[in-house]
C-alpha positions as CSV (number, residue, x, y, z in Angstrom):
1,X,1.5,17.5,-7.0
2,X,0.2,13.9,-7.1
3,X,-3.4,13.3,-8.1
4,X,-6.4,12.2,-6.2
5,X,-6.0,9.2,-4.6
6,X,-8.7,7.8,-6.7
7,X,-8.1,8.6,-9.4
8,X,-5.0,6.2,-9.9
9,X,-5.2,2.9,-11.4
10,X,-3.5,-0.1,-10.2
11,X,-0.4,-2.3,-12.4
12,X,1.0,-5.2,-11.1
13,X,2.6,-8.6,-11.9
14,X,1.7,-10.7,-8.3
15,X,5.5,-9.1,-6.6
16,X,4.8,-5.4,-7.1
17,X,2.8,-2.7,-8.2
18,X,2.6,0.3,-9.8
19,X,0.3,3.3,-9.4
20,X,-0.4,5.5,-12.5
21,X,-2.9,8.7,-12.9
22,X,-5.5,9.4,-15.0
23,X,-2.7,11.7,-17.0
24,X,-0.4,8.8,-17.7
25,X,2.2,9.4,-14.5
26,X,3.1,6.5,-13.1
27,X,3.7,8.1,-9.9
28,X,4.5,5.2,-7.6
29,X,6.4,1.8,-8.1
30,X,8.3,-0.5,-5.7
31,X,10.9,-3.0,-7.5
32,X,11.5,-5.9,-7.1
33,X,9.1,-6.4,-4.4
34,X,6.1,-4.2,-2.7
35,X,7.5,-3.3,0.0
36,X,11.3,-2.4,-1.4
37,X,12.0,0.8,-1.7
38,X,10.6,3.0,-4.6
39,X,12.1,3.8,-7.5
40,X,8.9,6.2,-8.5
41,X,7.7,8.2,-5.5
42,X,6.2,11.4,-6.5
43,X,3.2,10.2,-4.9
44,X,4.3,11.1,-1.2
45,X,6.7,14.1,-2.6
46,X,6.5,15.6,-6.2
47,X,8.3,14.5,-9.3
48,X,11.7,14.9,-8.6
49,X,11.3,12.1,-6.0
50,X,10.9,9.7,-9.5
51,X,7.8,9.6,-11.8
52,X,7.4,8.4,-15.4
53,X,4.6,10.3,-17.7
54,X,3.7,9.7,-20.9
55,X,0.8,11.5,-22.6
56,X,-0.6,14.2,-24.7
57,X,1.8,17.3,-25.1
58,X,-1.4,19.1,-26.4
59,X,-4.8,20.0,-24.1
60,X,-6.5,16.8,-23.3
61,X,-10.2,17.2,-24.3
62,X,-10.9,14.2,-23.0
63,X,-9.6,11.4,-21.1
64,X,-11.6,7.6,-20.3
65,X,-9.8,4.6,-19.1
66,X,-10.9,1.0,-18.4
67,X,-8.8,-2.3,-17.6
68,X,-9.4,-4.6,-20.5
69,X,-11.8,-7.0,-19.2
70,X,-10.7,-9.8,-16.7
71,X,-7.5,-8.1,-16.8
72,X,-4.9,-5.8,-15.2
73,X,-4.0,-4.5,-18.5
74,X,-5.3,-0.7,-18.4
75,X,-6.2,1.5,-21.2
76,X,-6.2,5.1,-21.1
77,X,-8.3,6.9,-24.0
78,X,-6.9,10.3,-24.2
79,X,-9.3,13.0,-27.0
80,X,-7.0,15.9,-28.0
81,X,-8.2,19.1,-30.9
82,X,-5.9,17.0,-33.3
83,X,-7.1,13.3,-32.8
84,X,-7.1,10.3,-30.5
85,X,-4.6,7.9,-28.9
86,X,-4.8,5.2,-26.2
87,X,-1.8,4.4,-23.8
88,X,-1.7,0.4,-22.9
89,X,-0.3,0.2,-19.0
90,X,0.7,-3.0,-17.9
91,X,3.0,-4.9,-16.2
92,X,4.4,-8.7,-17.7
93,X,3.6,-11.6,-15.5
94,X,6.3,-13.1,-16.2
95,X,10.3,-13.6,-14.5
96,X,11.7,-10.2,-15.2
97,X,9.9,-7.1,-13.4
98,X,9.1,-4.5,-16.1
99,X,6.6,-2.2,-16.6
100,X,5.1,-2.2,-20.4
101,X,3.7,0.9,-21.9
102,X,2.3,1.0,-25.6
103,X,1.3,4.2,-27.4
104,X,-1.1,3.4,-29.8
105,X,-2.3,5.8,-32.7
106,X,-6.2,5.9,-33.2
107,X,-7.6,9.3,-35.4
108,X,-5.7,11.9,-36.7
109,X,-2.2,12.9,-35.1
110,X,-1.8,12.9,-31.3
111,X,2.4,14.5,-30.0
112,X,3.0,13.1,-27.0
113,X,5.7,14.3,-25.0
114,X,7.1,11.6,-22.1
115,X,9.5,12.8,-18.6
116,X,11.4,9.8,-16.8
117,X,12.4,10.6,-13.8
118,X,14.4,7.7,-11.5
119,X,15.1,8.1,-8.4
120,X,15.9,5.1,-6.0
121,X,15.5,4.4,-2.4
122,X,12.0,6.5,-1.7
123,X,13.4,9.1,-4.1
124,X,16.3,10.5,-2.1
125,X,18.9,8.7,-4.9
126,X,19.8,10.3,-8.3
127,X,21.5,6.9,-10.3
128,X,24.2,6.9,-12.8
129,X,22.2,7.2,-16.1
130,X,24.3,6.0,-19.2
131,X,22.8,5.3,-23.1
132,X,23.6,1.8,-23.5
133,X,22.7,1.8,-26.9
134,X,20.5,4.5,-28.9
135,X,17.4,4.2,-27.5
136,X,18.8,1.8,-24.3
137,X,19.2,3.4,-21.3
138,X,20.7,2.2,-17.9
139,X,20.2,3.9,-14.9
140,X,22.4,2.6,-11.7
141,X,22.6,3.2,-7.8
142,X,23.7,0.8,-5.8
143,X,22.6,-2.6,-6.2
144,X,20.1,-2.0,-8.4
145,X,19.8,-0.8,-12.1
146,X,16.6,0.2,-14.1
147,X,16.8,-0.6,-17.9
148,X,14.5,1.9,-20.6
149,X,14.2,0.9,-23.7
150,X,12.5,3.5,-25.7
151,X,10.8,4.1,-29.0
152,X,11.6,7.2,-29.5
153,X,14.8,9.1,-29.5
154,X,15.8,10.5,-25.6
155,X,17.3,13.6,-24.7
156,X,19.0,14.3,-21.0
157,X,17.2,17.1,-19.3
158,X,18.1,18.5,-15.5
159,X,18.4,14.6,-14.3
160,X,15.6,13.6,-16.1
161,X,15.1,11.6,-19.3
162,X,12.6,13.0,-21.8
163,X,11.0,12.2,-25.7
164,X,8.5,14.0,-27.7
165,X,6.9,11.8,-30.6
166,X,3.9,11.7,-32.3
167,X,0.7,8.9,-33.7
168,X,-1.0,8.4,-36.3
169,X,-3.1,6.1,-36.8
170,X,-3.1,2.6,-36.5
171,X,0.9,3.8,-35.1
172,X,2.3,1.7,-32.2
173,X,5.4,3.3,-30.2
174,X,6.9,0.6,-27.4
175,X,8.8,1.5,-24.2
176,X,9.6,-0.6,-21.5
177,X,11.1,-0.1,-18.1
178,X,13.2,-3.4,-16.8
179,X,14.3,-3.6,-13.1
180,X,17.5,-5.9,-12.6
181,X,21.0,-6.1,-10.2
182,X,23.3,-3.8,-11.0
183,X,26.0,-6.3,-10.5
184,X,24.7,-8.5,-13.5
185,X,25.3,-8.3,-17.2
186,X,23.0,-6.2,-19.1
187,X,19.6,-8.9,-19.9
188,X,18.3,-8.8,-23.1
189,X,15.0,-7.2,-23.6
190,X,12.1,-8.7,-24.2
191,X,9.0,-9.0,-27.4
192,X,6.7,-6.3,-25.7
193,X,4.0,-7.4,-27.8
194,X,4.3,-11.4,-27.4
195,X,4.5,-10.2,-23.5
196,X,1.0,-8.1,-23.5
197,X,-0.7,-11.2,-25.1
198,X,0.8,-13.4,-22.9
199,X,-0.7,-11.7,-19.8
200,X,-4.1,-10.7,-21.0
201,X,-4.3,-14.9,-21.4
202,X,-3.0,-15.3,-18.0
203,X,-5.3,-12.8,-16.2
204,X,-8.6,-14.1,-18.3
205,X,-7.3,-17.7,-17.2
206,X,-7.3,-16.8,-13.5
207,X,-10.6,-14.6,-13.9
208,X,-12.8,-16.3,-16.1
209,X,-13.4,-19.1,-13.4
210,X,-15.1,-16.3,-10.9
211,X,-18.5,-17.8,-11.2
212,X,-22.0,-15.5,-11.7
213,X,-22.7,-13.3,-8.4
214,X,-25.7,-11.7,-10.0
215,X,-25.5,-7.9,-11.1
216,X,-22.4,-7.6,-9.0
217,X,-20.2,-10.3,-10.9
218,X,-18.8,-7.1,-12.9
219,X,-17.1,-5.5,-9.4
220,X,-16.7,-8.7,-7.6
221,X,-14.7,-9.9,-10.9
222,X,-12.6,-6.9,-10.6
223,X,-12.0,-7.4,-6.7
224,X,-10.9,-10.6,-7.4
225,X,-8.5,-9.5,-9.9
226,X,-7.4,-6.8,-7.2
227,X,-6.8,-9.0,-4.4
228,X,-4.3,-11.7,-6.8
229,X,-2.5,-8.6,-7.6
230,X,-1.9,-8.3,-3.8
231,X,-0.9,-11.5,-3.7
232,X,3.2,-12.0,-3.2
233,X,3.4,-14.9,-5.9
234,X,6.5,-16.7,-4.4
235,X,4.8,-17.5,-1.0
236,X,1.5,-17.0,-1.1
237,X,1.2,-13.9,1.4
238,X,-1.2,-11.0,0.5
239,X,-0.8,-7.6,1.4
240,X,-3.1,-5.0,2.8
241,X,-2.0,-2.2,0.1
242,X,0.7,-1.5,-1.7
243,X,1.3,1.9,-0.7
244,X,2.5,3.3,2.4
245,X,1.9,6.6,4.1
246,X,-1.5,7.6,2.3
247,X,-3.1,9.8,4.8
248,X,-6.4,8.8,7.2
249,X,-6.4,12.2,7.4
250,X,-5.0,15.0,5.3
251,X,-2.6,16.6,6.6
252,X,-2.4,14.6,9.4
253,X,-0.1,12.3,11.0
254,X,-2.3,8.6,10.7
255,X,0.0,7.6,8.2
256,X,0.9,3.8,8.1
257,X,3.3,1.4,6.2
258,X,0.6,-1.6,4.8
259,X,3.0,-3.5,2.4
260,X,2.9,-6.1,4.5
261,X,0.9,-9.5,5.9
262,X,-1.8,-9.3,8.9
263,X,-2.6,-12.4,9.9
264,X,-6.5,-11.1,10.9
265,X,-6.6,-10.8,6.8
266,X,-6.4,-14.6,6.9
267,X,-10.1,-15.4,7.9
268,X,-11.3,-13.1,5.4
269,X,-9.2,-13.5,2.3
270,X,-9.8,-17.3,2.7
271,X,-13.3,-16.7,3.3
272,X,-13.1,-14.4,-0.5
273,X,-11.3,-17.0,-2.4
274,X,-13.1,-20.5,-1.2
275,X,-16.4,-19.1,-1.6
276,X,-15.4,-17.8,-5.4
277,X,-13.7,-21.7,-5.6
278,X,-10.7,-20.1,-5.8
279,X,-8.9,-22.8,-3.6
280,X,-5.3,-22.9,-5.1
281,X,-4.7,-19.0,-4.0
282,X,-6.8,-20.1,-0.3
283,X,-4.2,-23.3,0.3
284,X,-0.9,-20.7,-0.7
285,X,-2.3,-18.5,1.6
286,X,-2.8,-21.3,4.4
287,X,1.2,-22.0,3.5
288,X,2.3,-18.8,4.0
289,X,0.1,-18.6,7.3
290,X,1.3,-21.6,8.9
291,X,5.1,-21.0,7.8
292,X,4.9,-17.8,9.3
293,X,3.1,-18.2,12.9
294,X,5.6,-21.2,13.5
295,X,7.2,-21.3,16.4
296,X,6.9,-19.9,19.9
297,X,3.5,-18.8,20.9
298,X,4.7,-15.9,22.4
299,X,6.5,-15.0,19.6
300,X,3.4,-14.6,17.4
301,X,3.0,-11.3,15.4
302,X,0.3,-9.9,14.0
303,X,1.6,-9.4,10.6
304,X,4.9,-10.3,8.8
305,X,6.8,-9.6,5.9
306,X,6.2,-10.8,2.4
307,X,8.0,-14.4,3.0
308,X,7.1,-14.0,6.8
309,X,9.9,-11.9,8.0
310,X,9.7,-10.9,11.5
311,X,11.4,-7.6,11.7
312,X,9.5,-4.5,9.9
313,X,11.3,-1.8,12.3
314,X,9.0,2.0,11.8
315,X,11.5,5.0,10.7
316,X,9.8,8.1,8.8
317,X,12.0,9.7,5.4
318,X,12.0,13.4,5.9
319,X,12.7,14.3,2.5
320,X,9.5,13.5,1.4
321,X,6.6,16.0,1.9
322,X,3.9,13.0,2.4
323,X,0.8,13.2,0.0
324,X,-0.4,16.6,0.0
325,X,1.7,17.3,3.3
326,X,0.9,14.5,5.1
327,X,3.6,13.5,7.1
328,X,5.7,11.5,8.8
329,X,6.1,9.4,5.6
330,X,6.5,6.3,7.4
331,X,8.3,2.9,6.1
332,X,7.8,-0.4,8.4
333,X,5.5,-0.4,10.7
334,X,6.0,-0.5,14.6
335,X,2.5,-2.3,15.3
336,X,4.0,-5.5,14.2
337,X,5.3,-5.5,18.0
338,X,2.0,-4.7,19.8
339,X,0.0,-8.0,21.6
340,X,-3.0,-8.1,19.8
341,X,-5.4,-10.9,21.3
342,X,-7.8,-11.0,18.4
343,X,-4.8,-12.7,15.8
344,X,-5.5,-16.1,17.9
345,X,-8.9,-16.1,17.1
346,X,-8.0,-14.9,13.4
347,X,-5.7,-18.1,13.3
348,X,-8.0,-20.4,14.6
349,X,-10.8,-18.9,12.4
350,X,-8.7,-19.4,9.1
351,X,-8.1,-22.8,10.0
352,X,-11.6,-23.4,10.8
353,X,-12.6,-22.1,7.8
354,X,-10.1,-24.0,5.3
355,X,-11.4,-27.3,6.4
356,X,-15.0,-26.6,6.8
357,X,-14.4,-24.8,3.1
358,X,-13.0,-28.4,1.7
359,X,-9.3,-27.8,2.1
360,X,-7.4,-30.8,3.3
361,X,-6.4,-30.6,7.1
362,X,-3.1,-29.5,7.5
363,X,-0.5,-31.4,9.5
364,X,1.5,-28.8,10.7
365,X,-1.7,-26.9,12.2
366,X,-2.8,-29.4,14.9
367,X,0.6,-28.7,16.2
368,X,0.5,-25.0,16.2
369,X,-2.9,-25.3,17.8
370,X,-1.3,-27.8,20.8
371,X,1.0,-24.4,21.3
372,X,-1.0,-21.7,20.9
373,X,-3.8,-23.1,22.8
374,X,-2.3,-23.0,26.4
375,X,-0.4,-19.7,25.8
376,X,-3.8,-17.8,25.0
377,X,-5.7,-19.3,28.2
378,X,-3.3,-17.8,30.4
379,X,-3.5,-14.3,28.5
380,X,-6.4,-13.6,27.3
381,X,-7.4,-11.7,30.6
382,X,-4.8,-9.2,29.4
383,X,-5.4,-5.7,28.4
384,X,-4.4,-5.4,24.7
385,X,-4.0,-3.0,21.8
386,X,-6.8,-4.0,19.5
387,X,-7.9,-4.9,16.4
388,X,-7.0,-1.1,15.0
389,X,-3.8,-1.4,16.6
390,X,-4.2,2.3,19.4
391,X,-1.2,4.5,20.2
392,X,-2.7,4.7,23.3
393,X,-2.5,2.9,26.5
394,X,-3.7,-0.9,26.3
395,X,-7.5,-1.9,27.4
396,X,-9.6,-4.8,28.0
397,X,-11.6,-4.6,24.1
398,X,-14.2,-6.5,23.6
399,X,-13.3,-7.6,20.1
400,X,-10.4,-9.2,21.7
401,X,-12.3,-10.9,24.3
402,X,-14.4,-12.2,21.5
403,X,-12.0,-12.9,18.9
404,X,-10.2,-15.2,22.1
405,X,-13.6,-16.9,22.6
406,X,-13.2,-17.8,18.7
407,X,-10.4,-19.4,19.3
408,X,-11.6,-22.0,21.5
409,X,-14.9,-22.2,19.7
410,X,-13.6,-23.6,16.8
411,X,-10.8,-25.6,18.5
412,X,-13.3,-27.3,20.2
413,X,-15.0,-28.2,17.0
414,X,-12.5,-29.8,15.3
415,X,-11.4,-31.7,18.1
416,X,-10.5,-35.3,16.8
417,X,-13.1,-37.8,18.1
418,X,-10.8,-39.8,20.2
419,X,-10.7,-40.0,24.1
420,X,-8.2,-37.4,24.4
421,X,-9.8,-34.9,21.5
422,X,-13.0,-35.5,23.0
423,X,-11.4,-34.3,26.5
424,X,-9.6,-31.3,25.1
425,X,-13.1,-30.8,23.1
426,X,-14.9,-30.2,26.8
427,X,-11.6,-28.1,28.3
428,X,-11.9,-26.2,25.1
429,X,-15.8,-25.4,25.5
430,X,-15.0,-24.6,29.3
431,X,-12.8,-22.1,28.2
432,X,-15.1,-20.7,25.7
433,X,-17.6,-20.3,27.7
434,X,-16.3,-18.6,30.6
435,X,-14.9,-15.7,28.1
436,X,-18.0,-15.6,27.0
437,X,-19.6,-15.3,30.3
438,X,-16.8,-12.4,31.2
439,X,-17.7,-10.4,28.0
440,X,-21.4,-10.6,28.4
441,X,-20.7,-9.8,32.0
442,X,-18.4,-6.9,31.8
443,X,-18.8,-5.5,28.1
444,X,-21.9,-4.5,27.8
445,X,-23.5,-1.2,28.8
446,X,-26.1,-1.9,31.7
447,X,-28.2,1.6,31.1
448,X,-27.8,1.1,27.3
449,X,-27.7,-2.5,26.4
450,X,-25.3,-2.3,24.1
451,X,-21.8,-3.5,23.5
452,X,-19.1,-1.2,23.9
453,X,-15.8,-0.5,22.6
454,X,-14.1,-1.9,26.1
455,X,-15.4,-2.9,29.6
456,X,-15.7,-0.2,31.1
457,X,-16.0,2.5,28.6
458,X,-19.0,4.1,26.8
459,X,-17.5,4.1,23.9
460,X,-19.0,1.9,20.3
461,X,-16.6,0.7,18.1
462,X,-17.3,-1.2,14.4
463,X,-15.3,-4.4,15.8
464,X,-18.6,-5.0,17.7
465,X,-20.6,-5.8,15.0
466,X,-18.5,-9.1,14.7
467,X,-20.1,-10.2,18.0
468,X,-22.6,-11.4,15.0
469,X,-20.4,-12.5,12.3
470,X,-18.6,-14.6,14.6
471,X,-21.9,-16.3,16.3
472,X,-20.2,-15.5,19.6
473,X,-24.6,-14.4,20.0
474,X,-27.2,-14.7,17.2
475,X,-28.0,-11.4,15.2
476,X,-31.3,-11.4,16.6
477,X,-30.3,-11.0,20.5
478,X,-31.1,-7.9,21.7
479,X,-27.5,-6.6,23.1
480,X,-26.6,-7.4,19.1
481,X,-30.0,-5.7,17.7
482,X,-28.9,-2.5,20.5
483,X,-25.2,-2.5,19.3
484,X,-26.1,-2.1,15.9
485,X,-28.8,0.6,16.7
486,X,-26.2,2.4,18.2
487,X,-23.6,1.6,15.8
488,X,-26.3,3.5,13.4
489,X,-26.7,6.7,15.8
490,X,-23.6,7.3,16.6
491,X,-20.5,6.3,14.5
492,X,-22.4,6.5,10.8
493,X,-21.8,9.4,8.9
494,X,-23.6,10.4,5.5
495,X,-24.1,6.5,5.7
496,X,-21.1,5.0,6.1
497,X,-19.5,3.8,9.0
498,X,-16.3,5.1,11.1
499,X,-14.3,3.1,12.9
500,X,-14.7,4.2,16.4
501,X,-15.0,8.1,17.8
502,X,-10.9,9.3,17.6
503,X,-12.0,12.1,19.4
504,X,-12.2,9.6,22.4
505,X,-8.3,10.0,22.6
506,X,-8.6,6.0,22.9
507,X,-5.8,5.6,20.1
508,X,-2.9,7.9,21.0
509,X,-3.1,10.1,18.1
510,X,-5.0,13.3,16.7
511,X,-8.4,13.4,16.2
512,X,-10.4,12.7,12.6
513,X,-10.2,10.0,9.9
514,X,-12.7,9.2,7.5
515,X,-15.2,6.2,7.2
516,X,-13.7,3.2,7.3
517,X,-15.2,1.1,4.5
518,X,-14.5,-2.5,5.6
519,X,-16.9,-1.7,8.9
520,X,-19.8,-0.7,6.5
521,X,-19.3,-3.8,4.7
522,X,-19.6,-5.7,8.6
523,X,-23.1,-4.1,8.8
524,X,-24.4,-4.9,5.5
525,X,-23.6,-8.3,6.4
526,X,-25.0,-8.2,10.0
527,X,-28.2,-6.4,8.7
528,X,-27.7,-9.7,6.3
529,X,-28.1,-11.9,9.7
530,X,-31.0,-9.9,11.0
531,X,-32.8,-9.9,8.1
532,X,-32.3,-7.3,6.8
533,X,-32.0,-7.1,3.2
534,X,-33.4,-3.7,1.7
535,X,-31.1,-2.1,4.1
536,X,-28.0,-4.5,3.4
537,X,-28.6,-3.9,-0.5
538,X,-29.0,-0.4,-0.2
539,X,-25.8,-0.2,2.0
540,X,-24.0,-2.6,-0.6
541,X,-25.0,-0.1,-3.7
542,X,-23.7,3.1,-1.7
543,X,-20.2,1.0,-0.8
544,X,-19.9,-0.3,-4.5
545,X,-20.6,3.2,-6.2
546,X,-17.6,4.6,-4.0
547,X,-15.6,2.8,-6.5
548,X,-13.3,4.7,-8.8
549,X,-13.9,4.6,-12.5
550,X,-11.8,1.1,-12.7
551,X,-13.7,-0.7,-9.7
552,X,-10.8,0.4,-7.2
553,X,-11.0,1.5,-3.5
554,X,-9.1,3.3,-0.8
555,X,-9.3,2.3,2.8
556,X,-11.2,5.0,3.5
557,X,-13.8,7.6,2.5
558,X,-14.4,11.1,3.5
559,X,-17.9,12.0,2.9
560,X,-17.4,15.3,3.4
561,X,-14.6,15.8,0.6
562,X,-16.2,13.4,-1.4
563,X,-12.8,11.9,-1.6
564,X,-10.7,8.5,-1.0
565,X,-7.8,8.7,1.9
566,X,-5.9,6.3,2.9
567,X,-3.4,3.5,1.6
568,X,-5.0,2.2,-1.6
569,X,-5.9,-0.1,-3.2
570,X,-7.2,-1.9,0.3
571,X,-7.3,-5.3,0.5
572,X,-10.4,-5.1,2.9
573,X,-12.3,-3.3,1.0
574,X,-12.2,-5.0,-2.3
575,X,-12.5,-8.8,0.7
576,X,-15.7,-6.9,1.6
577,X,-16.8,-6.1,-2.2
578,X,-16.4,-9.8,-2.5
579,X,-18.0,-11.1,0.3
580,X,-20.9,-8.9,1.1
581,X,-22.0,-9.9,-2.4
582,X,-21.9,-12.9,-1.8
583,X,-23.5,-12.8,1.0
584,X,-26.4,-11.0,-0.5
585,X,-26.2,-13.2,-3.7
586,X,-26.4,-17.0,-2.0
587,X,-29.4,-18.3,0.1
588,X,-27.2,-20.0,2.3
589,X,-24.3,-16.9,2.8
590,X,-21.0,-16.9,3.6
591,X,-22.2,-14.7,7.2
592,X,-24.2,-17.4,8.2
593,X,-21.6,-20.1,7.2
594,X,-18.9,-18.2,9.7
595,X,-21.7,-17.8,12.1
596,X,-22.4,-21.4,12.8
597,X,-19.1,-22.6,11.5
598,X,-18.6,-24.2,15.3
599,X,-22.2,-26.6,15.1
């Protein structure tokens, strides 16, 4: 049975990740890339869909963990009757993708027993496992080939691979696990130890220019750190979690594929890096945006692959039980093909952003503006599936509307200043205002005076606390200061707030889901705007002490089980971390930046 979501720890070298527990099973690990299929997937099954332990054979009294600090590099502490050890986790940033795992001696004598089990392709494969050498194994299906060299002698047991050793003191046992193509000579293996040095100076290179954000530089430090290791080095595209298929709801069926690129994720991971001055990772992501969105207007997705593939077709793998029997287990993801309005506006915004944040304007995104422009005026009257992507039957949301009116907002801003930008400038701001008349007009509750979810309905939804964030209307009007009054009464729970009610039937699927963290960062931030800072702060501290023990969170929280659901970690939630901090940190914040980015 897999652990609690939150209590695993996060390896990666920038085109993968790994996912090991608190135990030392490394229970989930994609190779070469995040989203190919995993060669360790006891996470969504049990261990005979692939794992890799290593730790104490004896009763562990005692078991602490951190990441060194700046680092990725994790270190597990494990206390046993007969002494101490430490397990060093981490993955090389380097060409080859390995995982590295040191056993290090610290008092007394610690046996530790460790239990390989490969399986490839989601766990369904059993490879073709041959001793290379003594303590050199190769494991083979297919294509692809996993490598172990070992410390320790290894002894075949019921298709896995095992070793019991022990450690003294100031004793250093090696083992390293090397994907590579099957149809390739056997590489050579690598100095394990020159490797571990090698990216312990890397990570404190990239993390030790995060500049002072008051008492939070500690977690926004480690969110920075978390969102690089989402980051797809080769082309700049970050994904929303490396996992797929951990549950909204246990037991349930909200189960979703995020191993891949939304473009909405563009405003706010630019927004993260810029205002950290992290602008090397903000222009590769501007790359990977504009290579992607290229093209026919109508065309436009709202997310892509890794190097902006189009096609991420949805299929379920039955032979996995889901985490603790959550299913479908789903690979893909079939929202890549619903119209989304709101990823114009997310486009626009980015863009926006990049040059109001000191980026150089890009050449190639006046163009896709002259494109996307036009096509968006003559849709955006369109029903739509939203910003959280509904099952359900399309609807006029008022996100979208807004997220539309973005669009045109800051196209009319950076207008050039000659005859004809100065005439698209005005069409622009026609456009953008008579969305904005239309979502004034049909989007807010008359009895209430409130934003809702979409014209017509009754119904509140977090999205609407971007009506602020956006400066589609100041924080201080009083349909914004009623929204988030009844954003308050009616989707916050034990603090925190949901999405939207799923018991509305609005999304197609079966009701319940926990909070949804990103939206609680959204009202810090808006309570930010209103001036609201004892209840921002207060907000902030709750969010940032949801953290697990290394600074990592889920999606989602269920107050209730006091647990994390969903994919993890979330690249939303460690962009709110970031920018909610920020937010509360500067005078002049990142919320009011976004806000008035268009004056």
């Amino acid at each position: 049975m897999p652990a609690l979501i939150e209590d695993y720890a996060l390896l990666g070298n920038c085109r993968t990740a790994a996912l090991v527990d608190k135990s030392g099973s490394l229970d989930w690990l994609c190779f070469p890339r995040f989203d190919a299929g995993a060669c360790f997937a006891a996470l969504l099954g049990d261990e005979e869909n692939g794992r890799w332990r290593i730790g104490p054979a004896d009763e562990v009294l005692e078991v602490t963990r951190q990441y060194r600090d700046g680092t990725l590099i994790l270190e597990t502490r494990f206390r046993t009757a007969r002494g101490e050890a430490l397990l060093i986790d981490c993955m090389p940033l380097a060409e080859h993708s390995s995982v590295l795992r040191i056993v290090v001696g610290l008092k007394g004598q610690v046996d530790f027993e460790m239990d390989l089990t490969m399986r490839f392709d989601y766990g369904s494969s059993v490879p073709w496992v041959v001793k290379a050498e003594p303590l050199t194994l190769t494991a083979v299906a297919g294509p692809e080939m996993l490598v172990l060299r070992s410390a320790t002698a290894l002894q075949p047991r019921d298709y896995h691979t095992a070793s019991q050793f022990s450690v003294g003191a100031g004793e250093r046992r090696v083992f390293t696990l090397s994907w590579q193509n099957s149809t390739c000579p056997l590489e050579a293996g690598f100095d394990a130890e020159a490797a571990l040095l090698e990216t312990e100076r890397q990570w404190r290179a990239f993390s030790d220019r995060c500049p002072s954000v008051g008492e939070w530089t500690g977690q926004v430090k480690r969110s920075l750190i978390t969102l690089k290791a989402l980051t797809y080095a080769p082309t700049g595209g970050i994904v929303a979690a490396v996992t797929t298929s951990l549950p909204e709801h246990l037991g349930g069926e909200r189960n979703w594929d995020y191993r891949y690129c939304w473009l909405r994720d563009a405003t706010m991971t630019l927004l993260a890096f810029m205002n950290l001055g992290f602008f090397d990772e903000a222009c590769a992501w501007r790359e990977w945006l504009l290579r992607s969105v290229a093209g026919n207007p109508e065309q436009m997705q709202i997310m892509y692959g890794l190097g902006g593939e189009r096609r991420l077709p949805e299929y379920s793998l039955p032979w996995l039980a889901g985490y603790e029997g959550s299913r479908p287990v789903r690979i893909g993801n079939a929202a890549s093909l619903q119209q989304q309005l709101d990823i114009y506006g997310e486009v626009a915004d980015a863009l926006s952003l990049a040059i109001k944040g000191g980026l150089p304007r890009h050449p190639r995104s006046t163009s896709i503006a002259r494109l996307i422009l036009p096509y968006l005026e003559k849709i955006w009257q369109r029903t739509d599936a939203g910003l959280w992507e509904v099952r359900g039957e399309p609807q006029h949301f008022v996100h979208s509307k807004v997220m539309a009116w973005v669009a045109f907002d800051r196209a009319a801003g950076l207008s050039d200043t000659t005859e004809q930008g100065r005439e698209q400038a005005r069409h622009y701001r026609e456009v953008a205002d008579l969305i904005h008349a239309q979502v004034c007009a049909k989007g807010v509750d008359a009895k209430l005076g409130c934003f809702v979810q979409a014209y017509g309905s009754r119904q509140m939804d977090a999205s609407l606390l971007q009506i602020a964030l956006t400066g589609f209307l100041p924080a201080n009007d009083p349909r914004v200061v009623a929204t988030v009054a009844q954003i308050e009464k009616r989707l916050m729970q034990d603090g925190l707030v949901l999405r939207y009610d799923t018991a509305s039937g609005c999304d197609g699927l079966a009701p319940g889901e926990g909070s949804f963290l990103v939206c609680s960062f959204w009202l810090a931030d808006v309570y930010v705007l209103m001036g609201r800072r004892d209840d921002a702060q207060a907000l902030y501290k709750r969010l940032s002490g949801l953290c697990n023990d290394v600074g990592l969170l889920a999606e989602q929280y269920d107050p209730a089980s006091q647990r994390m659901l969903g994919n993890f970690p979330q690249a939303f939630s460690h962009i709110g971390i970031i920018n909610t901090a920020l937010n509360l940190h500067r005078a002049q914040c990142p919320a009011t930046d976004r806000a008035h980015c268009s004056a």
